[in-house]
Every structure is written in C-alpha cells, then in structure tokens.
N, C-alpha and C positions, 0 to 999 in steps of 0.2 A: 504493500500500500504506500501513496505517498503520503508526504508529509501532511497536515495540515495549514489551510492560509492563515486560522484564526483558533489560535493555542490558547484560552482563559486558564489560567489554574490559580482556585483557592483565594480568588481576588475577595477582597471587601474594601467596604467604598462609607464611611462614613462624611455627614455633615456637619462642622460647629457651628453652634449658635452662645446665643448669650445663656440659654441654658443649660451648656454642656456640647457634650459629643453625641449626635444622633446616628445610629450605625443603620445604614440603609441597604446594604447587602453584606453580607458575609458566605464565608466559604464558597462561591462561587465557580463553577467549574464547565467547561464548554467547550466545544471542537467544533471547526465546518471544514469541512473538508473541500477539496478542490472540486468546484462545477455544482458544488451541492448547497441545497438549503434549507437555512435549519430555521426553525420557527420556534418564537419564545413568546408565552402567553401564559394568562396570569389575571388577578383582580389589579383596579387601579390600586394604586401604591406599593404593588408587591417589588419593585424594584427593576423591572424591566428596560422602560426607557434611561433608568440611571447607568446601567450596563452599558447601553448602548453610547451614551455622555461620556464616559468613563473609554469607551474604546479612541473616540474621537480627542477625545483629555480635554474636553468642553465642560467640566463640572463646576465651573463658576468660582468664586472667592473664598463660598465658604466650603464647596465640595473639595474630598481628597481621597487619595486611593489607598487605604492604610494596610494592605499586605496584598499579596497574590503575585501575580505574573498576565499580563497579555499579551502574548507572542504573535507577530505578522509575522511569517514566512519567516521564522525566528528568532524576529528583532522582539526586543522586550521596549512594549511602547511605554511603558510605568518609567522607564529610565530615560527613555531617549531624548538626548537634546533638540529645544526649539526651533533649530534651524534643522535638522534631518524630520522632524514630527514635520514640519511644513510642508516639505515634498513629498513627503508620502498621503497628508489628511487634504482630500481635495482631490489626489489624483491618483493614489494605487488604493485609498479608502474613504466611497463619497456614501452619502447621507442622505435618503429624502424622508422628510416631517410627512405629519398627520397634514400641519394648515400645510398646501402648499404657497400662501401670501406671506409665511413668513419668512418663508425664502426667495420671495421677486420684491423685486426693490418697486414700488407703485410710481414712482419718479423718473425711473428708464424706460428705454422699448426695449422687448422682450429681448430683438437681437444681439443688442450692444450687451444685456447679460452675457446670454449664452458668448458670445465671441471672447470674455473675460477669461474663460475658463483654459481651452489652448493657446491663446497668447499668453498667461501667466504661465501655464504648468508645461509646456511645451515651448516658448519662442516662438509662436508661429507669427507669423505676420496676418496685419489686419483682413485680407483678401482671402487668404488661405484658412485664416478660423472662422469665418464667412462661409464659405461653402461649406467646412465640415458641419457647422453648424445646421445649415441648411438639410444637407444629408442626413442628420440625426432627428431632424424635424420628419423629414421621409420615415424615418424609421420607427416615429413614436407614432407615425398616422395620421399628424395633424394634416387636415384639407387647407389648402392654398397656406403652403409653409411661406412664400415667401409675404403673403398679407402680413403674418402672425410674428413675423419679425418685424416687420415697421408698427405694431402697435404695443400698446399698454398693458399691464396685467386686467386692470379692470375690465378692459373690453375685451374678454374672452372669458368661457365660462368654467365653472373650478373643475371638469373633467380634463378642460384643458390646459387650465393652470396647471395641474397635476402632472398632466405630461409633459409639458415644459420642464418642470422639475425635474423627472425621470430624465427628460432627453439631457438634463442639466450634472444630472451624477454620474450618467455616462458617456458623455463629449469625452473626458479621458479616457476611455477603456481602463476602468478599475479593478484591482483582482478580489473585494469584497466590496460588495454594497448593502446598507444600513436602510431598511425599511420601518419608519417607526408609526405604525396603524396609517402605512398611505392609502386606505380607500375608506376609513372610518365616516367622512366628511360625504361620501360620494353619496350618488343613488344608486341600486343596485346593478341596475341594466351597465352604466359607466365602471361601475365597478368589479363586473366581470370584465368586462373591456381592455379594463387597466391589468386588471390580475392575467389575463390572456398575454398581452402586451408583453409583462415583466417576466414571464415564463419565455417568451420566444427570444426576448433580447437578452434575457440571463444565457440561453445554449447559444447566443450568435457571437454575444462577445466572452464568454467562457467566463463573466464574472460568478461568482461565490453569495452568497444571499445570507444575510441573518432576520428578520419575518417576523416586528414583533408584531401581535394584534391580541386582541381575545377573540376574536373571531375564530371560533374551532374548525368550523366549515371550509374557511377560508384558507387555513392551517392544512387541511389536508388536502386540499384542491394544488397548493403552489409548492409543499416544502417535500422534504425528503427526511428529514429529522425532526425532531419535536422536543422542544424542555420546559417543562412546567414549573416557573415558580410559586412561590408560595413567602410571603412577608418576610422578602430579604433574600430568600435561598431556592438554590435548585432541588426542585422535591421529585422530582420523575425525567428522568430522559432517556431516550432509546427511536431506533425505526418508526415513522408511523403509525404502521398499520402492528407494530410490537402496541404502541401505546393504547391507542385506537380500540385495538381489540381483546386485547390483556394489560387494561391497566392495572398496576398496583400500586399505586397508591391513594388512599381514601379521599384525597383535596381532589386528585384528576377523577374519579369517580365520581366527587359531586358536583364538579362544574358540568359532567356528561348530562347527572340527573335531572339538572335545572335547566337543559336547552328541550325546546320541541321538537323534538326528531318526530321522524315520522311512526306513526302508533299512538304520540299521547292524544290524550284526551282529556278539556278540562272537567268532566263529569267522572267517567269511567276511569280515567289514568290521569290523573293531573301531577304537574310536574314536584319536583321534592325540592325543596329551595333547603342552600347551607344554612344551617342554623349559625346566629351569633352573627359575629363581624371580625374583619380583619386586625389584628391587635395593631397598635400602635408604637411605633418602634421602639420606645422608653418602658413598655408596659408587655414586651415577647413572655410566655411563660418561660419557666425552666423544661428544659426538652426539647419536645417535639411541639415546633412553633402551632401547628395544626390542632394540639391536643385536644383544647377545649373545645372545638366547635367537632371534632372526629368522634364518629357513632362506634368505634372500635378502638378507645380508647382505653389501656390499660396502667391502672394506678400504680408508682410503682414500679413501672416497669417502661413506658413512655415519657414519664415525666421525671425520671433519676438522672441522667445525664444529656449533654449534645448528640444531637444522633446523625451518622456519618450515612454520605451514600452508600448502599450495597448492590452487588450484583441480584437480578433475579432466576432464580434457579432455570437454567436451560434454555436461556438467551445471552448471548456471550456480550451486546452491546446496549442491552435492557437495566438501567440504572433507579433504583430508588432510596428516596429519606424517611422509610417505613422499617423500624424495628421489628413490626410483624407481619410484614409483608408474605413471608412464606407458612403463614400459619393458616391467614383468614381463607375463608371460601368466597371467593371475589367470583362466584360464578351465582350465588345467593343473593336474590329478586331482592331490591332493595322495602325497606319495615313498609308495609302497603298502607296508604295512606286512604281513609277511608271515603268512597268517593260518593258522590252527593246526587243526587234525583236531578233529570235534568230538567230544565225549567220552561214551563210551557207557555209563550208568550200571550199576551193577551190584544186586547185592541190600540188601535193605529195612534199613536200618541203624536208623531211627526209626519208631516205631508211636505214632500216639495215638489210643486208643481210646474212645470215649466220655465225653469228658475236662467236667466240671463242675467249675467252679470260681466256689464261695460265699460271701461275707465274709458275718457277722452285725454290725450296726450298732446302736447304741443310737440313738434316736430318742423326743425330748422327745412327751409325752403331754398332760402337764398340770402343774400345779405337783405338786412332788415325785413325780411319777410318769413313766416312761421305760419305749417299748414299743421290744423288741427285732425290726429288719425287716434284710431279707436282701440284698444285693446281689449278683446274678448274671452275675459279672463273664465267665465263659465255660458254655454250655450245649450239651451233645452236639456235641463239635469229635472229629470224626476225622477223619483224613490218614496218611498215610506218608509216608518222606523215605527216597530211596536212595544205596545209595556214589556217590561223586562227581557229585550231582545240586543243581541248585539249585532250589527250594523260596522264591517268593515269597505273604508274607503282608501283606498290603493291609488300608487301609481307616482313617476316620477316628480321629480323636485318642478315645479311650473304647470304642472298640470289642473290646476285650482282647487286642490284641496284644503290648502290654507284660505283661500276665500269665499270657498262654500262654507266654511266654521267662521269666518269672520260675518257673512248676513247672517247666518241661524243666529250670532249671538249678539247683530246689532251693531256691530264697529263696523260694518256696509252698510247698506241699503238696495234692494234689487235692483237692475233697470227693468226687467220684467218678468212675469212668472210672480209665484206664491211660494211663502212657508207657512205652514198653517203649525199651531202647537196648541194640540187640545181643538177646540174651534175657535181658535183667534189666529187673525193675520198677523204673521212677526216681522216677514221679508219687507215691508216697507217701511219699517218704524224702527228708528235708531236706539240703540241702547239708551242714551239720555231721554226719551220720550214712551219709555218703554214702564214705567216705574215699576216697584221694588217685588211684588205679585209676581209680572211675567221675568222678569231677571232671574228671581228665585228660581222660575221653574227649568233653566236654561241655564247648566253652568260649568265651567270649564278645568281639563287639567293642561297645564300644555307643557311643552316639549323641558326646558333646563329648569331643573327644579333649583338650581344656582339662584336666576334673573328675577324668580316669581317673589321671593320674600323678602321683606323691608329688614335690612342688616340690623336699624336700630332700634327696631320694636323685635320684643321676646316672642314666643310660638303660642303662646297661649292668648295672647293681646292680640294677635293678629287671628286668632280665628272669632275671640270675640267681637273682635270690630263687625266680621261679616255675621254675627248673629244679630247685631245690633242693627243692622242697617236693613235686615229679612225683619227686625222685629221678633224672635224667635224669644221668648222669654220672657217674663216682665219687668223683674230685676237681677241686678247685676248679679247675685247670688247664683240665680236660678240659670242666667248664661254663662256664670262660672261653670257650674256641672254641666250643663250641655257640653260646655268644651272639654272638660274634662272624659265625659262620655266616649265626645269623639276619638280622644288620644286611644283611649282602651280599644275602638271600634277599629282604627289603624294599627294597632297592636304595638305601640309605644308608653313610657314609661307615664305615667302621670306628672310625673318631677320634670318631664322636659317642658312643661310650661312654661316656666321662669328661664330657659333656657334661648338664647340668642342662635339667630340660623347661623352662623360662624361656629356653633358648636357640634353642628350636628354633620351626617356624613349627608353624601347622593343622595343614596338611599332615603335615608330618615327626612331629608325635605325635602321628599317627592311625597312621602307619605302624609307630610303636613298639607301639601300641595292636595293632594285626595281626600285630607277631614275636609278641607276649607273649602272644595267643591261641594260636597255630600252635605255641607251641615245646614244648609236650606231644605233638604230632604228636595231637591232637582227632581222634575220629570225625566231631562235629557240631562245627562254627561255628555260632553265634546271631548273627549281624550286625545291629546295632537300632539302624534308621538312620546307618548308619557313615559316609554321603557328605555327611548334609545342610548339615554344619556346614560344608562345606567349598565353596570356588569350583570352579566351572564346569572349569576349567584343571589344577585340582588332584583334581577330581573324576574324572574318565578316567582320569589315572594311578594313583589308587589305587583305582577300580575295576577296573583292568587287572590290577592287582598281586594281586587278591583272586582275579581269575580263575587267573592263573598258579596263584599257590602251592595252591588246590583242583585244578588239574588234577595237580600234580606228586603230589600226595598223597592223592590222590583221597577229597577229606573234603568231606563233606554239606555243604551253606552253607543255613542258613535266614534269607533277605534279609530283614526287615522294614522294611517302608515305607508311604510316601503318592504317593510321586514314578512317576507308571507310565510313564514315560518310560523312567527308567533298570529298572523290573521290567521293562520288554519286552524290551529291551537284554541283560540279563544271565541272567532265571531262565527253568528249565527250565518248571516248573510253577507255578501260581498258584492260591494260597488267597484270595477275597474273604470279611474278615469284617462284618458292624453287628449292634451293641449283643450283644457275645458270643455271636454263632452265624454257623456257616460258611454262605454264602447260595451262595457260587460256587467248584467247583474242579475243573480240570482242564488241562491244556497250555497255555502262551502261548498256541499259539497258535489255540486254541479259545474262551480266553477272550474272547481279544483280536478275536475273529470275529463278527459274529451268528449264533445269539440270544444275546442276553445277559440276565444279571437284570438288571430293571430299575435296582439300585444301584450296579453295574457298569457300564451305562450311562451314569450319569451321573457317574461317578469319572472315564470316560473323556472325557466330553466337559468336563471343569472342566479338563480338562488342557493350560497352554498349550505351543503347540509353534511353535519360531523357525521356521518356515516360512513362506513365501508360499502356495505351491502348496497348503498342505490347507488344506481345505474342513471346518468339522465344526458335528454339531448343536449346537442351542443350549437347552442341559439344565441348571436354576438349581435347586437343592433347594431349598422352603423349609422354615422354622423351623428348628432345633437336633433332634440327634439325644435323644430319652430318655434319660429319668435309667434307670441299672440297677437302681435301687433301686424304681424303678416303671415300669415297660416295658409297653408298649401289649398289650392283648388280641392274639390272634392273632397275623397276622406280626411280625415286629417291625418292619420298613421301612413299613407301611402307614400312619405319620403323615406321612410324605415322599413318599409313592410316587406319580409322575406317571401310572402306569398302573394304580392302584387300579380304578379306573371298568371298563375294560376286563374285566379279571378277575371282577368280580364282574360286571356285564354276562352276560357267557359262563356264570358259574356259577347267574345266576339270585338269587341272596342277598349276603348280606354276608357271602361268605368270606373275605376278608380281617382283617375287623375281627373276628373271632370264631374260627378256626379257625388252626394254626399250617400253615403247609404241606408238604408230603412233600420229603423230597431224592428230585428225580427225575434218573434217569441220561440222559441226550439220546447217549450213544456217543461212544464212543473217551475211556472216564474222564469227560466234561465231566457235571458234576452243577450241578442249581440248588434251590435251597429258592425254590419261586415257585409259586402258584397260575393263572397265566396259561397259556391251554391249547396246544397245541400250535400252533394255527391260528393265533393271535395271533403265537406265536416265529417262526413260516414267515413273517411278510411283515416283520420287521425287517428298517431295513434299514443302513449302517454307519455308526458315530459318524463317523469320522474318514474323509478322502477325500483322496490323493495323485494330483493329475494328474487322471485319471477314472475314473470308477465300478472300471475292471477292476483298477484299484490301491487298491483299499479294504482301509481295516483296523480 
C-alpha cells in the first residue's frame, strides 16, 4: 500500500479563554489515503470542523494544537515553518466552506478571484491564469463561463457560488481537499449536482477528499471511508459499508436511529431520538464521553478510565471507542418505542383557492427610464388542509413556498384567489388588520431557531408576552402556569424560564420556538423548515414532539421543506411546487409511488439516503430553475425536464415549450400538471428500490 497524503495521529486541539483551557478535541486519529475519501460527521460541536482548522493551522489567537502529529505526505504540519505552510495551504491543501460568500470577496469579479490563485501559487502570468481559469469554469459546469467571470458574487446564484469555490480549491490541482458541509446551504436537486460534480473532479485531478457533513446519506453517496466523532474524539472509523452495516458503536447506532430511512413510520415505527445532549467541553464525564446518554452503559466499567480505540473482531480496518463493543448484540431491534393510533383527520380547516401571488418590480430601461415587470411568485395554487392532518409542501429554494406561508399568515396579501381558514377570508387581509382571534388561529414555526428569540428577554417572558397578546388567561399568575404548562408540553425543564436564549442549545430554542406557536392552541401550524437547522439527533426529537402536540390538539401542520426524507416520515399529504405553480399533489403515499411528475422524480432521486440496501435512479437537473420575473413559455419545468422529448414525441409538436399543461386527476386525489400521456406514466418505473423491486418506493 502506499503511503498516506493525510497522517492525523493522536492530535488534540484545545482553546484558551479567560476561563481557562477548553480542550476541543483530543486523541484524534485519521488517515486518507491516496485518491480516497474519507468522511467525518458528527453532532454540531463535536469537533469536526476544528480538525479541519487545525489541518489548514487556521485556529485563530486563541486556538492551539497541544499534542499529536499531522503528517502531509510526511511533513509534520504542527511544526512546519510559515513560509513552507504557505506553499503548500492554498495549493497542494485547499479548502471549500459551508457559506460559499465567505470565501468571494463581494467587491471583485469572480474572474480576477479565480486568476489570484495561479498567479500566486504558480507564476503564471495574467493571460495564462485567464484561460486556466476559464477551463476550470468548463469543468465545474458553469453555463457561459466567460459571462460568470466579468461578474459579481451577488449576481449569481449560491449553487453557483458554490462552484466557483470548488473550481477555486482546484485551479491548483491539490493533492487533499477540505470539504467543510459544502452543500448544507444548497437545495437538494443542486446538491446532488455538486456532490456528482466533486466525485468526477476528485478521479480527474487524483485529489484526496476529507467530507465533513452530518449528512449520512451524503456520506455514503461520495466517500470511501467514514469516522464518526463524538464530543472531541474519534468514536468509530472503518470502510463504509464496515460502518454502514456493522456499526459498533452505540453514538453511530443512534445517529442511524434518528434519520428516516426508508421503513419508519411516524405511527407504527417512529424514529428513536438520543437521549440527553452533547456535554460540554469543561463538563466531559470521566470515561466514555458517550456514557451518559449510551442505553449500554456499564457502571464501572465505562466510566473507570479513558477509553482507547480498539480493533473490531474480524475487520482488520474497523476501529472503535466502545469498551464493549464485542460483547453487545448490535444485531438487537432497538427498546421498541410504543407506537400511537394513527390519527384520523377531520374537516377542511384551510382552503386555498386559486391563490396568485404578484410583486410589481421596477426594472432599468435605459438611462432615466425604468419599465415596471411583474414577478409571479405563486400562480393558480389550490389545496386544502384538514383538522389534524399534515400537509407537506416541497420543492426548491424560489419556488414560492416561502410566500405561500407568508399570505396564509398575513405578511402578503393575494393578488388573486382565496385563503379561506375556518369560513373566513384571510388571503386579502394583512396581519395588522387581521386582529388577535384570526392570528391566534394561524401560527408559525420557522426555519433558525437562533433569529426567532429576543436575546434580552428570558424564555419564559417571551412566551408570556404571546399569551398576553391571545388574551389567554386573566392574570398574570394564571399565564404564568400556562407557560409553565407549555415548557412541560415541549419537554423542557420548568427552570428554563428564567433562563436567556444564549443559554440554551439549537435544539432547546426550537422547542421554545414550538411552545410559543402552540400556546394560542392554533388551528394551523406553518412549520418553514423547523428541523433543518438542526442535527440529525436533535432532529427526531423535535420532530416527534411536533407530532405529539398536533395529535393532542388536533391542529393542521403545514411542513414546509426540501428534505423528502423527513416529508415521507411525517406528512399526510404532499404538495410539489416549481417556479410558483402546484405540478404534484396528493397522499405520500401516491406521491411517493409511480407515476410521478417528472420534477418529483427527480427531487426524489437527489435525495440521499444512509442506506446500503437502496438502489435509486440517477436523475441530475440541469441548469438553475427561472427567474419568476421571466419564466419559460408553456410549462414551466420544460427548461429542466428530462422527459421533455417524450411528451412532445407523443403529442406530435412542441407542447411543452408553448402550451401550459392541464392538472390532470390520475385517482384517489393524486393530481399532476404534466403533459406526458398516460402510456408514458404506465411504464414508470421506481426512483428508489429497498431490497427488490416488491419493496419499491
């Protein structure tokens, strides 16, 4: 075998502060080998992207490396002087971020970036880093490379910011490059794109990969290797499909538990969230950092000393930080969690009826002249939404999901069409016009549970504010215990009242963010994106918690997302939208069936899933979705549609490019806006494939 390009051994990486020395990884240990890539994932804070800091020796004033070794192709970069680090970080070891605007300077054109790169690290002359430049823009995909270098970061969109970056860490042909969650930011469909992308440019220029994400799915789609940390330390590493398939260790078994693979179910199977929280660097047990939250915990005997990687019995490159790894039966169905009757919806509580929604835009003419054009941000959307049903709405970033939630809840106003809630019209009546009756019944979780809570009011003041302003109570005594209610109802401490959002984690003020919806007792939830911000771990539990309190109180949930993993998971029914019109809607589990619209299809196939056993097609959209400000003749999915041909084939003309198409009913509710004929939807056949064909979904 050869050597390794990236030798970690035994590193730890502490921070000072004014209260001391905070150790943020210890005993750290990792190899990539040549051509290969290794994926590191992990809850937020477990020390991942410090690694990654710590390879580049980017750990800031107060970070430091205080033992180990990082060996490049030998060299011990822990040692190596300023001037040799220089030449090598940038050009034989480059880096792309999660943003990728933290890496374009918003004050240059994209090209004079990229041409920085071989004229520093090479000598190249202005002309000659030009063209390579240009070349690597070929190679990341971008359409009209040479536009995309005479502009801005701003005027390009973040799939393609993204690949700027990418074409930007390999202008040098690097022999390791540093992925730290680049597609977290993305939508899905882009983000297959990208992960395709980095796969073919990793074997074209022989670079080496390190892949951190929590993304498991993701993990196994792109890397070759896998190490799981856990608060500071590597707790599992080995072969994928070693880990994948025979993990050992209890942390890597329960971040599996908490993702929706295909099978759960939140009635019959719903998913098993880690109990506890990730400790706190100053607050690690003694032992086994997992101990307290681990259902195979032994006193005594995990919690006596440090505990060292081990081999696992009869995998030679299968590594774990389980002292009883070869004891447990890791093949034993996890403590079955007892699952709940499912819930039979009742009558129509939301209506939207032919719902348009138009912005007027100014738009430069000429000098002093300015022509006013329209953006059509939703067009003919209807749906219904019933008591205690959940209502998922899909689909990429621009497709007006954000402002179909923004009329239901009043911060718009229609231009035409209806929302009816209960028998009242809401779609033309703005939230300030709306008063505190329909508000109550109408109420929101949304996406960063960071943005939603006032830093300098405590948790408990702020949910009484919203009791106070529903009127929920008559005195302050009595909205005290409502609030306090609610803490219990989100499954939080009573004591975090008095408590500041600054003290609490993700997690825990998303869940404030869920009392402080639910404590009007809401007809409708607006959920907009309420899990994405959050870990894998943390995610189960508070979509578990979303489920509960909707069944207790049987209130409408409208999910909005990109993730159709957790849509399959949770909603009753499924809306797909692109570029403001409904293309797909009826049941999971018809959606989620063939036939599908074509853009449904390939939402479903961008979508990775930690599995081994599925099998799914291999569906890449290209180009970017339309601007709403100018949206293609006829259908609107027909600049992307891989089944364009077909369709109009069948039709005989170019109906697609010229005609919009009918919402036609296919039975039992499933509706598609799709000009593809019947004969064509009969021989689809299924994205996704569990085990064989008879387990298709």
């Amino acid at each position: 075998m050869s050597d390794p390009i990236l030798d970690i051994r035994n590193l730890s990486i502490s921070f000072f502060t004014r209260a001391g020395e905070i150790p943020a990884v210890m005993d750290f240990s990792c190899k990539v080998m040549p051509g290969e890539a290794m994926g590191l994932v992990g809850e937020s804070g477990c020390g991942k992207s410090t690694v990654a800091l710590a390879i580049m020796r980017d750990l800031g004033k107060n970070g430091r490396i205080t033992g180990g070794e990082i060996l490049f192709r030998g060299e011990d970069l822990v040692s190596m002087p300023e001037k040799r680090l220089r030449a090598i970080r940038g050009s034989k070891i480059s880096m792309v971020y999660q943003e990728p605007m933290a890496s374009l300077n918003p004050a240059m054109k994209i090209g004079a970036q990229l041409i920085e790169v071989p004229m520093i690290h090479e000598g190249l002359d202005r002309r000659a880093a030009w063209g390579r430049a240009l070349d690597m823009l070929r190679a990341v995909r971008l359409p009209d490379p040479e536009r995309v270098m005479g502009a801005y970061p701003h005027q390009i969109s973040g799939g393609q910011q993204q690949r700027i970056v990418i074409a930007m860490a390999l202008l040098s042909k690097p022999d390791l490059l540093l992925m730290d969650e680049p597609t977290t930011a993305l939508d899905v469909t882009v983000e297959a794109g990208i992960v395709d992308l980095v796969k073919d440019l990793s074997a074209q220029f022989g670079a080496s990969m390190l892949f951190i994400s929590h993304n498991l799915g993701l993990v196994l789609e792109t890397c070759d290797r896998i190490t799981v940390m856990y608060s500071g330390e590597a707790v599992e590493t080995g072969p994928i499909r070693d880990v994948f398939d025979r993990m050992r260790h209890p942390y890597t078994q329960g971040l599996f538990r908490s993702i929706p693979l295909p099978g759960a179910d939140k009635t019959a199977r719903p998913l098993v969230a880690i109990p506890g929280q990730l400790p706190l660097p100053h607050e690690r047990p003694k032992g086994c950092n997992f101990g307290p939250r681990c259902p195979h915990f032994a006193a005594g005997l995990c919690d006596s000393a440090d505990v060292p990687m081990i081999g696992v019995i009869g995998e030679a490159h299968h590594l774990t930080r389980c002292v009883r790894a070869n004891e447990i039966d890791w093949s034993a169905a996890a403590e079955a969690r007892e699952g709940v009757a499912p819930v039979t919806p009742g009558e129509v509580v939301l209506k939207v009826d032919g719902l348009k929604k138009h912005y007027a835009v100014a738009a430069r003419k000429g000098f002093f002249r300015q022509d006013t054009r329209t953006v059509k941000a939703n067009e003919q959307i209807d749906f219904t939404a019933r008591e205690a049903e959940t209502v998922a709405i899909v689909g990429e970033s621009g497709c007006g999901k954000s402002t179909l939630a923004k009329v239901m809840l009043g911060l718009e106003t229609a231009t035409d069409g209806a929302v009816t809630l209960g028998n009242v019209e809401i779609g033309s009546v703005e939230v300030g016009r709306r008063g505190p009756k329909i508000v109550r019944q109408i109420q929101m979780v949304f996406q960063n549970p960071f943005d939603t809570l006032n830093p300098s009011q405590t948790v408990g003041s702020q949910i009484v504010r919203v009791l106070t302003m529903f009127g929920v109570g008559k005195t302050r005594a009595e909205r005290r215990e409502r609030m306090l209610t609610l803490l219990d109802t989100v499954k939080l401490p009573r004591a975090f009242a008095d408590r500041m959002p600054r003290q609490l984690s993700g997690g825990q003020k998303q869940r404030i963010g869920i009392a402080r919806a639910f404590a009007g007792e809401p007809k409708v939830v607006v959920a907009d994106e309420p899990v994405s911000a959050l870990d894998v771990s943390v995610q189960a539990a508070v979509t578990d918690l979303l489920m509960e309190i909707q069944r207790e109180n049987r209130t409408t949930l409208l999910f909005i997302s990109h993730d159709l993993s957790i849509v399959r998971y949770l909603s009753d029914r499924v809306v797909v939208m692109y570029l403001g019109h409904i293309v797909e809607q009826g049941t999971t589990d018809a959606v989620f069936a063939p036939p599908y619209h074509p853009y449904t299809e390939a939402l479903l196939s961008a979508v990775p899933i930690a599995d081994t056993r599925v099998e799914k097609k291999h569906i890449v959209l290209e180009g970017e979705m339309p601007s709403a400000m100018n949206p293609p003749p006829g259908c609107p999915f027909q600049t992307r549609c891989p089944r364009k041909a077909q369709a109009q084939e069948a039709a005989g003309r170019a109906v697609c490019e010229t005609e919009m198409p009918p919402m036609r009913d296919l039975g039992q509710g499933h509706r598609i806006k799709c000009h593809l004929p019947d004969a064509v939807l009969e021989t689809m056949t299924p994205v996704i494939v569990l085990g064989n064909p008879a387990d298709a979904a």
